[in-house]
C-alpha positions in Angstrom: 0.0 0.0 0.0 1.9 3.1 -1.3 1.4 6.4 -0.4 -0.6 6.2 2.7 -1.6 9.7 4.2 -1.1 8.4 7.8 -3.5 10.5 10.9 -2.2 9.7 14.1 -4.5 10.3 17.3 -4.3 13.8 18.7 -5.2 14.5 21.9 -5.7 11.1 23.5 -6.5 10.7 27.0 -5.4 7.3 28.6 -8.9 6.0 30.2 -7.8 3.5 33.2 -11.3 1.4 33.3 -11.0 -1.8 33.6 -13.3 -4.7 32.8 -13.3 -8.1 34.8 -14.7 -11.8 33.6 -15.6 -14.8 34.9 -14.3 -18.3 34.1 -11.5 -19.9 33.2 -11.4 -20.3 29.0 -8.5 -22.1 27.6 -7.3 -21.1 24.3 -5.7 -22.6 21.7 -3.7 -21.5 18.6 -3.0 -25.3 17.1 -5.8 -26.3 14.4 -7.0 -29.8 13.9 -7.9 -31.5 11.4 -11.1 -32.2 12.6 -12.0 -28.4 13.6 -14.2 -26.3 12.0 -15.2 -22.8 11.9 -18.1 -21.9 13.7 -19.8 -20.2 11.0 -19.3 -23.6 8.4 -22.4 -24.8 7.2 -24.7 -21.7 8.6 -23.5 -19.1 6.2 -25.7 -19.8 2.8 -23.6 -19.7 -0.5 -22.3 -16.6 -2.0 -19.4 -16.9 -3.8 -18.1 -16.7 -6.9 -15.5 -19.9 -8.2 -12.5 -17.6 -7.1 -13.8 -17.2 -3.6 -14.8 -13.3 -3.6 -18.2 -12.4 -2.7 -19.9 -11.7 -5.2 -21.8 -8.4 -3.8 -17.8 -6.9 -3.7 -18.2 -5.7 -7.2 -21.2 -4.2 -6.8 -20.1 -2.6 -3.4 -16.9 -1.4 -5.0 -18.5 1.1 -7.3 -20.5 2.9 -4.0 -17.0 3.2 -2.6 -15.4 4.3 -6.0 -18.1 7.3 -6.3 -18.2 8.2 -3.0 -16.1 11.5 -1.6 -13.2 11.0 1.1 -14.2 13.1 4.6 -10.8 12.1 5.8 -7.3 10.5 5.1 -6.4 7.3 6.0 -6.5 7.1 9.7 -3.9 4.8 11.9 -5.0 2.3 13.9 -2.3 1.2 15.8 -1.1 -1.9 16.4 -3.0 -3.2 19.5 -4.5 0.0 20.1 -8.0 1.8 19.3 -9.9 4.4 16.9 -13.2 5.6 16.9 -14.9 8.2 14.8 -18.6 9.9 14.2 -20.7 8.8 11.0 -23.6 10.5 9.6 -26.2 8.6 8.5 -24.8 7.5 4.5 -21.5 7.9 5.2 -19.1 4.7 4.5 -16.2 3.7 6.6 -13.4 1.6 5.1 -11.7 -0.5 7.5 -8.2 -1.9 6.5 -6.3 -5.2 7.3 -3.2 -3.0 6.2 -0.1 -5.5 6.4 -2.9 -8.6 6.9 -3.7 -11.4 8.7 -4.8 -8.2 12.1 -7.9 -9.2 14.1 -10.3 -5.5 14.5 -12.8 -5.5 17.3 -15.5 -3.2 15.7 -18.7 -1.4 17.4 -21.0 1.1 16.1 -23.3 3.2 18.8 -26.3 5.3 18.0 -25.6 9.1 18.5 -29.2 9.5 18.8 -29.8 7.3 21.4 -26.2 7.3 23.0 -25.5 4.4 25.5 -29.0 2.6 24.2 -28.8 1.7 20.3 -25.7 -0.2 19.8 -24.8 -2.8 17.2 -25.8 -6.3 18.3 -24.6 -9.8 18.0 -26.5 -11.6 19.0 -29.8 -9.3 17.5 -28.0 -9.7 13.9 -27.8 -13.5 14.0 -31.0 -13.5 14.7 -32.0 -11.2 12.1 -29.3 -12.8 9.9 -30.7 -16.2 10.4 -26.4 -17.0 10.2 -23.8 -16.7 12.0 -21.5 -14.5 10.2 -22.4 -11.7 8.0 -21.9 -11.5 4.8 -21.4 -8.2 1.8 -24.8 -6.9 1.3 -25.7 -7.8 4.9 -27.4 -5.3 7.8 -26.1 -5.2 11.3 -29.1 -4.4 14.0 -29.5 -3.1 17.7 -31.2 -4.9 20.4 -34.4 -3.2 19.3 -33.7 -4.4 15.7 -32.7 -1.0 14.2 -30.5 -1.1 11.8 -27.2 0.8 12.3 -24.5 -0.5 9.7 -24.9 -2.4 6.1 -21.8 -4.7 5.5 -21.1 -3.1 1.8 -17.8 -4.9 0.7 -15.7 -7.3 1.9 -12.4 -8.6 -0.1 -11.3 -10.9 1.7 -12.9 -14.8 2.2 -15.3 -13.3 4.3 -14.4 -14.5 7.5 -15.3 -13.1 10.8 -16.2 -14.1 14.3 -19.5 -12.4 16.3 -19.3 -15.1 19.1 -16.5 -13.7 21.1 -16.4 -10.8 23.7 -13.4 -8.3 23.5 -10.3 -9.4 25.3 -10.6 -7.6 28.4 -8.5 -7.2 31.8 -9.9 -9.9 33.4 -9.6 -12.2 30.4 -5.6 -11.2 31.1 -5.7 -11.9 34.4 -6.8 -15.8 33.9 -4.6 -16.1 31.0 -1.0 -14.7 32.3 -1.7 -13.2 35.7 -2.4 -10.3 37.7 0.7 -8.5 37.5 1.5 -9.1 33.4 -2.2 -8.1 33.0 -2.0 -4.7 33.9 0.8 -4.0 31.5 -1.3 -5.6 28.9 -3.6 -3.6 26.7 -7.4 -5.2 25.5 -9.9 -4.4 23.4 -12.1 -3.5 26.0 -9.7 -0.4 27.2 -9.1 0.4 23.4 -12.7 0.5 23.2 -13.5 3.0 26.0 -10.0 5.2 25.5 -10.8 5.7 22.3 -14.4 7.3 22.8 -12.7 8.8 25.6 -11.2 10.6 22.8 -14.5 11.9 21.0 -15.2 13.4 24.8 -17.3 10.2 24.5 -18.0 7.1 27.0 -20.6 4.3 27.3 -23.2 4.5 30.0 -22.9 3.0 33.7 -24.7 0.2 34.7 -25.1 0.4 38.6 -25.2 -2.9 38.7 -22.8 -4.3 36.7 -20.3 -1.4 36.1 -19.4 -0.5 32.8 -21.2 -3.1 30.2 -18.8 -4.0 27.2 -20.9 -5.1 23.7 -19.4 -7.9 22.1 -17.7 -6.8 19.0 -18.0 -7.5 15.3 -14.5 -9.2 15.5 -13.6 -8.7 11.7 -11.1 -11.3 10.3 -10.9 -13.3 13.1 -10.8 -16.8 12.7 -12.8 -19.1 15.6 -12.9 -22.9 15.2 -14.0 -25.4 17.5 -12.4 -28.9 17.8 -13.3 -31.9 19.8 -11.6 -33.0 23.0 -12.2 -34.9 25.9 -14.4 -31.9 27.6 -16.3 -31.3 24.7 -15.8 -29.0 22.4 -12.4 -26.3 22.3 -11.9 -22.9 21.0 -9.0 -22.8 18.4 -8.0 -19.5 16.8 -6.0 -20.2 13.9 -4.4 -17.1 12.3 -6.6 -14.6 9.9 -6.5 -15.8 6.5 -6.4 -12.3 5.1 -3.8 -10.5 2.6 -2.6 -7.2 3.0 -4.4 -4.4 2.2 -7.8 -6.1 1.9 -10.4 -4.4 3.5 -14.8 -4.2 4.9 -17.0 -1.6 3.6 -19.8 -0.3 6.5 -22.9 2.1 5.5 -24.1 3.5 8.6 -27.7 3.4 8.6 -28.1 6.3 11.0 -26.2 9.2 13.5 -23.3 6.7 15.1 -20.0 6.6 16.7 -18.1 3.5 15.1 -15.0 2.2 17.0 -12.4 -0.2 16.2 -9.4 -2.1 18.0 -6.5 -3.3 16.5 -6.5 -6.9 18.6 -4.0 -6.8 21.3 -4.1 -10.6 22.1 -0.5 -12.0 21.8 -1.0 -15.1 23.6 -1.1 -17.6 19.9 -1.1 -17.3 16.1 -4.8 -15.3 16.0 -2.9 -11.8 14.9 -0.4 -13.9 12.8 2.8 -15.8 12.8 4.4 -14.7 16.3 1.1 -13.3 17.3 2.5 -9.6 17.3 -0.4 -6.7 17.0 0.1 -5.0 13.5 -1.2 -1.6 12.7 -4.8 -0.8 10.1 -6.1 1.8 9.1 -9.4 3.4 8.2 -11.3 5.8 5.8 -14.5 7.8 6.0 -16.7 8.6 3.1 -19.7 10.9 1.8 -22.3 10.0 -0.4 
């Protein structure tokens, strides 16, 4: 990718919140031969015999005609971005050197702390587990907020996992290493900490994290003796390919560059890599 215009963040302030889980999940990065994706067998054909999507070409040509509102923005590696849509507008979201996991939410402006992008809402919409180019993403109350326009990549994504988190650290390597470690969840709240921004409190349970759109991420499961294991084999995605959004109304979308170094998810070595992003008019 030549001649990136490259937007650092400006004026970040580091937010310190924190966000604890239960449990004790193992992990594993080894893939085999019997495991396969969660998604396999729900996601209904569309594909052409070279394995693009065959709504990318159509997709392409809204991006193509559409005007830039900003340069290419850094994401950096294991770190956050967020930015504010108008209804119309298209983000580009870019796997810049490949094979990066992004964590990516989108929250009503409108309705700020109420209307966010679902999950679990758009697989039930959906009727699938993944979606697809040409695809809408819904709130709990079933409103839609962003339209998957283009995807060029094999179309693989994960909407079953919650962000990494402190907590999830904390079971994985330890108090101590965890609170050097950054997570999703942080990125997520440090970055609308820098739009003046942050998610409403819960007095009950704290700060609530949605579960993220995790875009190229890669979840399997695999039989063992307990049943049925997570693996998370690297993201099978080339660099520079990228996910077209339409927001549907007024939102905030945020993304994380995947901090999780613990296996192959983020690649070879496991180290966080930067992306990047792009906004759009009409």
């Amino acid at each position: 990718m030549q001649g990136l215009q490259i937007q650092s963040a400006v004026g970040a302030k580091p937010c310190a919140l924190l966000h604890r889980s239960q449990g004790s999940p193992t992990f594993r990065s080894g893939v085999p031969a019997t495991a396969r994706r969660v998604s396999d067998g729900l996601r209904p054909s569309n594909r052409t015999q070279t394995g693009r999507l065959k709504l990318s070409i159509r997709a392409a040509s809204a991006v193509v005609e559409a005007k830039p509102k900003t340069d290419l923005v850094l994401i950096p590696g294991g770190k956050g971005k967020a930015t504010h849509l108008k209804k119309g507008d298209l983000i580009k979201v870019i796997n810049t050197h490949g094979k990066q996991v992004v964590d990516f939410w989108a929250f009503s402006t409108e309705e700020w702390g109420k209307e966010i992008m679902s999950m679990h809402h758009t697989r039930n919409a959906l009727q699938k587990m993944t979606p697809q180019a040409g695809d809408t993403l819904y709130t709990a109350s079933m409103k839609p907020i962003m339209t998957m326009l283009e995807d060029t990549g094999p179309g693989v994504h994960d909407t079953t996992a919650a962000a990494c988190s402190y907590g999830l650290y904390v079971l994985q390597i330890g108090e101590e290493a965890a609170k050097e470690h950054d997570s999703c969840t942080n990125n997520l709240y440090n970055a609308l900490a820098e739009l003046g921004m942050a998610l409403t409190e819960d007095p009950r349970y704290g700060y609530y994290t949605p579960a993220p759109f995790n875009l190229w991420m890669n979840v399997a499961d695999s039989p063992d003796e307990s049943g049925y294991a997570w693996v998370m084999p690297p993201s099978e995605q080339k660099a520079g390919d990228y996910c077209v959004f339409r927001a549907e109304q007024d939102c905030v979308a945020a993304m994380s560059a995947c901090p999780w170094d613990l296996g192959d998810m983020n690649g070879p070595g496991g180290k966080p890599q930067d992306c990047h992003f792009q906004v759009f008019s009409p």
